[in-house]
C-alpha positions as CSV (number, residue, x, y, z in Angstrom):
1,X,-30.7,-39.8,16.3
2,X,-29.8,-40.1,12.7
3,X,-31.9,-41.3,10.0
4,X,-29.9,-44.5,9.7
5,X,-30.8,-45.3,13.4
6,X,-34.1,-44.4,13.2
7,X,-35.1,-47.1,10.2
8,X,-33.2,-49.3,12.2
9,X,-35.2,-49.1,15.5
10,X,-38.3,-49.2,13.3
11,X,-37.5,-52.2,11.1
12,X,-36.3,-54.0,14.8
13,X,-40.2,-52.8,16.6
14,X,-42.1,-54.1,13.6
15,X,-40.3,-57.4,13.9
16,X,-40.2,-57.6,17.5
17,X,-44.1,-57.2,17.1
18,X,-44.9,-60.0,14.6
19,X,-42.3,-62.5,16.6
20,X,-44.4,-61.4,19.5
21,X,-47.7,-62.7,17.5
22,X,-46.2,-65.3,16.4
23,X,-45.3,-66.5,19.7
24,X,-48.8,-66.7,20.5
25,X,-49.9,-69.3,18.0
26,X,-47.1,-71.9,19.7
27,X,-50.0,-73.8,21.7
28,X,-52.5,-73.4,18.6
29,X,-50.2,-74.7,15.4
30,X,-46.4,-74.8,16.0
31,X,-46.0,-75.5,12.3
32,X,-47.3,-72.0,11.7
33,X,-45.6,-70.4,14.3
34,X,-42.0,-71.6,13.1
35,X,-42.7,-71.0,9.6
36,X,-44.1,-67.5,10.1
37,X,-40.7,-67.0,12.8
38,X,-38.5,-67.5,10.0
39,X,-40.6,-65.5,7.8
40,X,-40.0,-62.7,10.4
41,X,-36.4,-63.2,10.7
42,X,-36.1,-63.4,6.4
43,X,-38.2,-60.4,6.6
44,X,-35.5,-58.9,9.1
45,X,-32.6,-59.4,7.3
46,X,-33.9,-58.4,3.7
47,X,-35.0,-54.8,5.7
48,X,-31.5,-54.6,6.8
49,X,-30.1,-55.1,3.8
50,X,-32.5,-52.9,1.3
51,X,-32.0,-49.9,4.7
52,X,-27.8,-50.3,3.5
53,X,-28.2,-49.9,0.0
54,X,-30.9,-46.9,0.1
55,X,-28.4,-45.5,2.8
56,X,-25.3,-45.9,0.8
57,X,-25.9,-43.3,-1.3
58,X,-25.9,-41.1,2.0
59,X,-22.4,-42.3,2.6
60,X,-20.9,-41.1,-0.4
61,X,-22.5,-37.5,0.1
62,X,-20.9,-37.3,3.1
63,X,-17.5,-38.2,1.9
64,X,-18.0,-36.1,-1.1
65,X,-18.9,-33.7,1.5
66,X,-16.1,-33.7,3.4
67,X,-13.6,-33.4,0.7
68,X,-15.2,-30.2,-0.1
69,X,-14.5,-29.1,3.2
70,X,-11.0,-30.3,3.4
71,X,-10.3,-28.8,0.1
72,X,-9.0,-32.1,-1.6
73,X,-10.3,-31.7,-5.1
74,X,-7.8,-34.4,-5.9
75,X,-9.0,-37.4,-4.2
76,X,-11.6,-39.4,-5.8
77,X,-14.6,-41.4,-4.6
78,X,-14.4,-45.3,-4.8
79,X,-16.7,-47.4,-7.6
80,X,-19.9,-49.1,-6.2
81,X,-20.8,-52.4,-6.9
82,X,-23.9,-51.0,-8.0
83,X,-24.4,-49.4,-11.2
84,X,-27.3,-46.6,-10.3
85,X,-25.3,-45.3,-7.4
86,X,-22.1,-45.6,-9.9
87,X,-23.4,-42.8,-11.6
88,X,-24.0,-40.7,-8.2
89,X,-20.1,-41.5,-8.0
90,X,-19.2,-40.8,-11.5
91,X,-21.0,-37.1,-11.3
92,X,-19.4,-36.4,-7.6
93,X,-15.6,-37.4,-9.3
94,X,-16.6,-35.4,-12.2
95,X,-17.4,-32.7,-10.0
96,X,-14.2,-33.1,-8.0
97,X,-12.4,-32.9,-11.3
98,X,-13.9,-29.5,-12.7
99,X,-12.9,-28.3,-8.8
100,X,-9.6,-29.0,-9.2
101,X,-9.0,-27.6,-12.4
102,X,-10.4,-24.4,-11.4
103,X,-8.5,-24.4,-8.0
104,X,-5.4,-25.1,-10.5
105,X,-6.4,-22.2,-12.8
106,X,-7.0,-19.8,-10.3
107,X,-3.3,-21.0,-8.6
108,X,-1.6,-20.0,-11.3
109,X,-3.3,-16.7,-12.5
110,X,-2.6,-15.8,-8.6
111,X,0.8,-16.8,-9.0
112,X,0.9,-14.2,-12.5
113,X,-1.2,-11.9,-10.8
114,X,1.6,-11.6,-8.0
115,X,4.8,-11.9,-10.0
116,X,2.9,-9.1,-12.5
117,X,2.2,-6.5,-9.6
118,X,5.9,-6.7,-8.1
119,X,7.3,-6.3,-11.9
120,X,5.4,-3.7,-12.9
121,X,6.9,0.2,-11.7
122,X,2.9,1.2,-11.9
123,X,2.0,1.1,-7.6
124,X,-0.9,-1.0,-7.2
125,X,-3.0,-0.5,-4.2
126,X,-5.9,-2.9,-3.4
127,X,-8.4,-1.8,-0.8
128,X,-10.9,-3.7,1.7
129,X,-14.5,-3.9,1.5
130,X,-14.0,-1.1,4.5
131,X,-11.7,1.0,2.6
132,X,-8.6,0.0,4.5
133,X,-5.1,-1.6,2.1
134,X,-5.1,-5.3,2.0
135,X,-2.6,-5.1,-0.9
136,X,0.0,-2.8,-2.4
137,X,2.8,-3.7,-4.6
138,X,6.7,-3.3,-4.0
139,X,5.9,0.5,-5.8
140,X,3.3,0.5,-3.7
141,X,5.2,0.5,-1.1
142,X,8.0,2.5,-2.0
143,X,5.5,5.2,-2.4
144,X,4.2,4.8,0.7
145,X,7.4,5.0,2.2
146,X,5.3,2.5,5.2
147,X,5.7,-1.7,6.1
148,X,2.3,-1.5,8.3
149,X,0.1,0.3,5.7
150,X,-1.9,-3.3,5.6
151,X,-4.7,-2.9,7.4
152,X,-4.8,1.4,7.6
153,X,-6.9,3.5,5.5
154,X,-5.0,5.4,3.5
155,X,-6.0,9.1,5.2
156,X,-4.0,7.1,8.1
157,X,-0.7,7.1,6.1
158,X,-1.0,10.8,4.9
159,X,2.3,12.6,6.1
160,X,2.0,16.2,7.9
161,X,2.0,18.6,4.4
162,X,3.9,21.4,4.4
163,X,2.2,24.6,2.8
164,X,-1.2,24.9,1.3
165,X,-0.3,22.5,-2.0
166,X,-2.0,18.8,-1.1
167,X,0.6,15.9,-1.4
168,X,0.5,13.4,-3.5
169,X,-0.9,11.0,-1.0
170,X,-3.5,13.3,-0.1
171,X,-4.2,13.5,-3.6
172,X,-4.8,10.3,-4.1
173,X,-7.1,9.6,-1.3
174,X,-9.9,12.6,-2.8
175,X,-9.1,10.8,-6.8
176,X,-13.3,10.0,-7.9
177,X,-14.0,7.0,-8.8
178,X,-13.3,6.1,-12.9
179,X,-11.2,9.5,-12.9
180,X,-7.5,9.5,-14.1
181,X,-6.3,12.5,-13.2
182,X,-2.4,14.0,-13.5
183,X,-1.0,14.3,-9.9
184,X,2.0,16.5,-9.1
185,X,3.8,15.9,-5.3
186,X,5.4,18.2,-3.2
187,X,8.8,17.4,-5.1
188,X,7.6,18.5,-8.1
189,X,7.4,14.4,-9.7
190,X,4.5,14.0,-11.3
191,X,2.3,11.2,-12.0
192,X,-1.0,9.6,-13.4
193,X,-3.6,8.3,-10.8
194,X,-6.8,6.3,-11.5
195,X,-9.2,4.7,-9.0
196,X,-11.0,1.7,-10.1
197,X,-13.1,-0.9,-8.6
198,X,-14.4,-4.5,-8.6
199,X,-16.2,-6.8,-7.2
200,X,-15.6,-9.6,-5.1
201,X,-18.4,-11.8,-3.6
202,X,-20.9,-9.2,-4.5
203,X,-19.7,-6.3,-3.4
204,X,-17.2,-3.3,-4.4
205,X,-13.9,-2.9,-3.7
206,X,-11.7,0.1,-5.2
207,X,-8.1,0.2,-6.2
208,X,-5.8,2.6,-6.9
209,X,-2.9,2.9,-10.6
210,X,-0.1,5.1,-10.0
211,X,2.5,5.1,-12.7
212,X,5.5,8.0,-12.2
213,X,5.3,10.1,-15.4
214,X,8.2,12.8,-14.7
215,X,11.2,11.3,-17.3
216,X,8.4,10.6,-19.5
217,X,6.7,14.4,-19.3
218,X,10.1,15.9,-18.9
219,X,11.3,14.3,-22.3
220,X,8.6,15.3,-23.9
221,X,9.0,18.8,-22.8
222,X,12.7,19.2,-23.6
223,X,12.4,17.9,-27.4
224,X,9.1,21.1,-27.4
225,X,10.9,23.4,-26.1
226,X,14.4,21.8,-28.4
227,X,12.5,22.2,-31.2
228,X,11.2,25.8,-30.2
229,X,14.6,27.4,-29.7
230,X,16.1,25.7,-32.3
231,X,13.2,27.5,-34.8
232,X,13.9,30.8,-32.8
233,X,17.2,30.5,-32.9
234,X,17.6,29.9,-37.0
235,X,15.3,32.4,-37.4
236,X,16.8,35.1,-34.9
237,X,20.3,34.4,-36.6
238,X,19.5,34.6,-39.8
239,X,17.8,38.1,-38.7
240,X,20.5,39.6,-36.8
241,X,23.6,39.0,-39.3
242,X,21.4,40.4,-42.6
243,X,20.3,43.3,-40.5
244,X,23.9,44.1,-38.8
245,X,25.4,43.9,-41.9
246,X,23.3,46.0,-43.4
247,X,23.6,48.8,-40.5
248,X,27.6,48.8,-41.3
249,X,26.7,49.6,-44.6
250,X,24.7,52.2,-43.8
251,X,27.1,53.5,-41.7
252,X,29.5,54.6,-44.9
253,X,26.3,57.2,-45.6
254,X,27.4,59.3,-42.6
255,X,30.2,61.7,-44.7
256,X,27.6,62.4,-47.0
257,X,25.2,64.3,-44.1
258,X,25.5,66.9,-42.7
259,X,27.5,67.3,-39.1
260,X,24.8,67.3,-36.9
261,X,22.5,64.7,-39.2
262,X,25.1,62.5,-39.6
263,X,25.9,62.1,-35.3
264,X,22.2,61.5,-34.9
265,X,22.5,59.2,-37.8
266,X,25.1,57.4,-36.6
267,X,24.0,57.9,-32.8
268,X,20.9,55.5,-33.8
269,X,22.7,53.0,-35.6
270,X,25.2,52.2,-33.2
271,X,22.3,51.7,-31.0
272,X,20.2,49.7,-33.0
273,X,23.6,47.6,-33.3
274,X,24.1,47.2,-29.7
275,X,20.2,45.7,-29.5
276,X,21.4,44.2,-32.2
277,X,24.2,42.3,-30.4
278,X,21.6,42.2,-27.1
279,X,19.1,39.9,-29.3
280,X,21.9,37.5,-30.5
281,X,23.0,37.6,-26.7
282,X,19.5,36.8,-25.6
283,X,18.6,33.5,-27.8
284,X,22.3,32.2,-27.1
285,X,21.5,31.8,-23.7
286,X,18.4,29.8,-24.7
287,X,20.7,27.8,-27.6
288,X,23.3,26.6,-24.6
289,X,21.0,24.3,-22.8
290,X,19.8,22.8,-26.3
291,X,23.3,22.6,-27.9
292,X,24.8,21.3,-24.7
293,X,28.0,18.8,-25.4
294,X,27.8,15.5,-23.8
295,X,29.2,15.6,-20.3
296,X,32.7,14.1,-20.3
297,X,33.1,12.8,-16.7
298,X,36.4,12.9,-15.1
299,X,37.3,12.8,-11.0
300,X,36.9,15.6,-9.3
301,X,36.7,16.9,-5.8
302,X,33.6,18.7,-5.3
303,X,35.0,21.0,-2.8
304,X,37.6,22.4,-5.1
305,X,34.6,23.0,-7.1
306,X,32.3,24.7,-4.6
307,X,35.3,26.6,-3.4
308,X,36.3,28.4,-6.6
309,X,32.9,29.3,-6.4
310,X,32.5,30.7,-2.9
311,X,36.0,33.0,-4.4
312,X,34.1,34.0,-7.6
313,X,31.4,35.3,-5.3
314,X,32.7,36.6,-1.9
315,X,32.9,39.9,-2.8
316,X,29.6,40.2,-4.3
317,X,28.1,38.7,-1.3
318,X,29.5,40.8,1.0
319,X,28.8,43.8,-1.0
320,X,25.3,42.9,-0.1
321,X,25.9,42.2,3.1
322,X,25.3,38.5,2.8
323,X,27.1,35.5,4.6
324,X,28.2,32.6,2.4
325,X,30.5,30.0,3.3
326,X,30.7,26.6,4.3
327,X,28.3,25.0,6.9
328,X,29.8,21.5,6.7
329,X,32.4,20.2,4.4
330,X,32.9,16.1,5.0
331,X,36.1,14.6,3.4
332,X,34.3,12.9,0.4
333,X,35.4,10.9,-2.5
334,X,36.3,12.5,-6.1
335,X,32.9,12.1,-8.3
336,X,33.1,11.4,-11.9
337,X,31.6,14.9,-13.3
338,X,32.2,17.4,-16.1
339,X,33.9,20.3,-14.2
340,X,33.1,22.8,-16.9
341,X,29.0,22.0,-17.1
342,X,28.8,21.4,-13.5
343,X,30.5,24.7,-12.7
344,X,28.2,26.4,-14.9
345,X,25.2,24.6,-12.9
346,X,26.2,25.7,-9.7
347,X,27.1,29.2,-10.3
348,X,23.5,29.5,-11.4
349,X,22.2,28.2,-8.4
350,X,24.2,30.4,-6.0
351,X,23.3,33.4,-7.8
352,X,19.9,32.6,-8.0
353,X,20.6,32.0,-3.6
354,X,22.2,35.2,-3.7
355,X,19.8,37.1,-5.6
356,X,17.1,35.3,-3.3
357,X,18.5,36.7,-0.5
358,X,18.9,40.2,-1.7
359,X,15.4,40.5,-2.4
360,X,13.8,38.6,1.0
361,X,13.3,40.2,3.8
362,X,15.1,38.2,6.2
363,X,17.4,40.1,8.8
364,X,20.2,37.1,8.5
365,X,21.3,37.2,5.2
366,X,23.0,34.0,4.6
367,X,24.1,31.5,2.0
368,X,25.3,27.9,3.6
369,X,26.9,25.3,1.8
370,X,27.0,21.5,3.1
371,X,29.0,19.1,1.7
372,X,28.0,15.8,3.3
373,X,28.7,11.6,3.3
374,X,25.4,10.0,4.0
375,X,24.1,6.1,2.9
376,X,27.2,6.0,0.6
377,X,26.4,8.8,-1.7
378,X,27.4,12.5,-1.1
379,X,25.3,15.3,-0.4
380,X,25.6,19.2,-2.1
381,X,23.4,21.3,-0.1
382,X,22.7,25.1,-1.1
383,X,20.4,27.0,1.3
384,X,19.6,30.4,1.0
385,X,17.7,32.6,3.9
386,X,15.4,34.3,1.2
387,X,12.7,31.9,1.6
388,X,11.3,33.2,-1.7
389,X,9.8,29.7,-3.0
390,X,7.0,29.3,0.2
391,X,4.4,29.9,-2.0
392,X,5.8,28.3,-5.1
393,X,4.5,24.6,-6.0
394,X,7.9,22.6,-6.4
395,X,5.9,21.4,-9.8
396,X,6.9,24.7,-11.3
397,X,10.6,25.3,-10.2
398,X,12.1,23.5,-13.9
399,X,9.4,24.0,-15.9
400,X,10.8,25.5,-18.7
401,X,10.7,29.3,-19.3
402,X,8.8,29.3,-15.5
403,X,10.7,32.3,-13.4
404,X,9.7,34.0,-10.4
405,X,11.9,37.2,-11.1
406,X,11.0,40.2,-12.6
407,X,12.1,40.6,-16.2
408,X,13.6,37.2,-15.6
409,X,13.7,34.6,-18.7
410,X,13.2,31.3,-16.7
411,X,16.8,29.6,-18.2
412,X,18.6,29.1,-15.4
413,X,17.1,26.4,-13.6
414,X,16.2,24.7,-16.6
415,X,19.9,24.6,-17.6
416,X,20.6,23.6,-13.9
417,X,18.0,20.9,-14.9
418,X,19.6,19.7,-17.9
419,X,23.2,19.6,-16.6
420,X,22.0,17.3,-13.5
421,X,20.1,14.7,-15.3
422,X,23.0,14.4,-17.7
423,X,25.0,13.4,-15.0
424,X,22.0,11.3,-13.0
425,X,22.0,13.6,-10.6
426,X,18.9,13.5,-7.9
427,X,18.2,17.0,-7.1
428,X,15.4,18.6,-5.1
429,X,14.6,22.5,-4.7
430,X,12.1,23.7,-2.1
431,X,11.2,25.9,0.8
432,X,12.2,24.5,4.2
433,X,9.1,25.4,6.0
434,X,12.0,27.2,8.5
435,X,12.5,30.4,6.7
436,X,15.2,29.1,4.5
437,X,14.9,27.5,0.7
438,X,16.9,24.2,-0.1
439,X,18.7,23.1,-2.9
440,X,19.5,19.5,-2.5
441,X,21.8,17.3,-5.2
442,X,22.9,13.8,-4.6
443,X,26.0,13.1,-6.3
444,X,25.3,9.2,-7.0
445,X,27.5,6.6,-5.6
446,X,28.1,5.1,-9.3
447,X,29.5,8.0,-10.5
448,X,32.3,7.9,-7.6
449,X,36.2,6.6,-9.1
């Protein structure tokens, strides 16, 4: 029974009781008895009314109520007739009010909030109080490479690794909390991470910032190691004509010594001449890839390419005993490349294939080419049976001056590098896992004519 009810029934059992006395004085003095009835009836309806106005307040709380639970911070209570409960009204409309501007508020930082995660190439990822994603950006996503990672921890999402080297996931997953660390994948992209947390209703929840640093790092890189060659170079130039100069001139000394002095003489200066010529040799190499022209892009069929190739290097493969030819060759469109600086790319990556396979240990020795049409692009494959990169982090293939060859100077892949990202090439170098090493470049649909 509510309150309301309960003053009711009261207020009616009082009454009832005093018309009951009354009733008995009807024999004794009827005057009395009617004048004390309609006492008892005034007395009635004066309780009824003072019970609905000390009630009315009650009313109002339980509207105001109500809109709070409905969530209508809009709507606004009616005016009283009486001024005391008018301000009870005023202060639940007031309250209404500052509920509806921060509802509003928090709309529209929600609104920024969401438009600012999918615009930013940073992937966000927002965990539960349980650890498992309840929000991840479009990078997010894409890094992911998952549409049901809502929900999943992110150990759950981890692909199958390949190798000893973590992935980048995996990574990820073991970051400390408040560290930002520099993350490398399997790929050889690199990245920043950062796990961070907050709280929400009192307790913690932890997110995750990765933003994709590899055109940032490899920009940085190339104008180091620009600069560095550049300085070498000057310097190594500058050397090598004074000082071969001078050896010619020394060379006119040789009549005046005597037959046998003068071939040793001139033994040793033709020598230190031809390391002369070696150390010029030696820094142009390095001076290509910084002093490389502009690619001037023109159609051209990628097989005619690979297939001047494959000519160039037949007979030194088979020499070796090694098998290189084509494994699949798909009619493809002319791609909008420089012939010159692409042949020059490739030519280092079969004879690093080649030299690869020379020095594994692999009873096949082969080199396959594939030439493929896939998702509207086109696909150059290089793969080797060396299988000399398994214990190689991808991170380290194009660093620059990096080599896994004895005596090697660690230019050729970053020339390789170079060329392709002139071009906006995608490229990818790694071991197979199958006993072969694959070297991937996608030949972008936009370059196509």
């Amino acid at each position: 029974m509510s309150l309301r009810h309960k003053l009711y029934a009261y207020l009616a059992a009082a009454h009832l009781l005093f018309l009951g006395l009354t009733i008995t004085l009807f024999k004794q003095a009827p005057l009395w008895m009617l004048g004390l009835e309609a006492a008892v009836l005034l007395s009635f309806a004066l309780g009824v009314r003072l019970i609905r106005r000390a009630l009315e307040p009650l009313g109002y709380t339980r509207h105001f109520h109500d809109l709070l639970q409905d969530q209508h911070y809009a709507a606004r209570l009616q005016q009283s007739g009486d001024p005391q409960l008018n301000e009870l009204v005023q202060l639940f409309n007031t309250m209404l009010g500052a509920l509806y501007q921060e509802r509003l508020q928090l709309g529209e930082q929600q609104g920024f909030l969401d438009r600012l995660l999918e615009a930013t190439p940073s992937a966000v990822i927002v965990f539960d109080f349980d650890g498992r994603i309840s929000l991840l950006n479009a990078s997010a996503q894409a890094l992911l490479k998952r549409d049901d990672a809502r929900g999943q921890l992110l150990s759950a999402c981890l692909p199958a690794d390949s190798g000893d080297y973590p992935g980048l996931l995996a990574q990820l997953d073991a970051l400390p909390l408040g560290e930002s660390q520099l993350l490398t994948d399997t790929d050889g992209r690199r990245y920043r991470g950062q796990r961070g947390r907050f709280y929400d209703r009192g307790f913690a929840r932890h997110f995750l910032l990765v933003e994709e640093l590899t055109a940032e790092l490899e920009s940085s890189e190339k104008a180091a190691y620009d600069k560095l060659i550049r300085v070498l170079a000057h310097e190594v130039n500058n050397t090598v004509a004074a000082t071969g100069s001078v050896l010619d001139s020394l060379l006119y000394y040789r009549s005046q010594l005597a037959e046998r002095d003068g071939e040793d003489f001139s033994t040793a200066i033709v020598a230190v001449k031809r390391r002369n010529v070696s150390l010029g040799e030696f820094i142009e190499r390095f001076t290509r890839v910084v002093k490389m022209p502009a690619p001037e892009l023109r159609p051209n069929a990628v097989r005619d390419v690979m297939d001047d190739i494959l000519y160039l290097y037949r007979e030194p493969c088979r020499s070796r005993g090694i098998h290189i030819g084509w494994q699949r060759c798909d009619d493809v469109p002319a791609i909008a490349l420089d012939r010159h600086l692409m042949e020059q790319a490739l030519l280092n990556v079969v004879k690093n294939a080649m030299e690869a396979v020379e020095a594994g240990a692999a009873e096949d020795k082969r080199i396959d080419l594939v030439l493929a049409a896939e998702d509207g692009g086109v696909r150059l494959s290089v793969i080797d049976s060396g299988d000399l990169l398994g214990d190689v982090p991808a991170r380290q293939l194009f660093t620059p001056f990096f080599t896994t060859k004895k005596g090697g100077q660690g230019i050729g892949l970053l020339f390789v590098r170079e060329v392709l990202n002139r071009h906006g090439f995608s490229y990818r170098l790694a071991a197979t896992g199958q006993g072969t090493t694959r070297f991937d470049i996608w030949l972008q649909p936009g370059g196509q004519v």
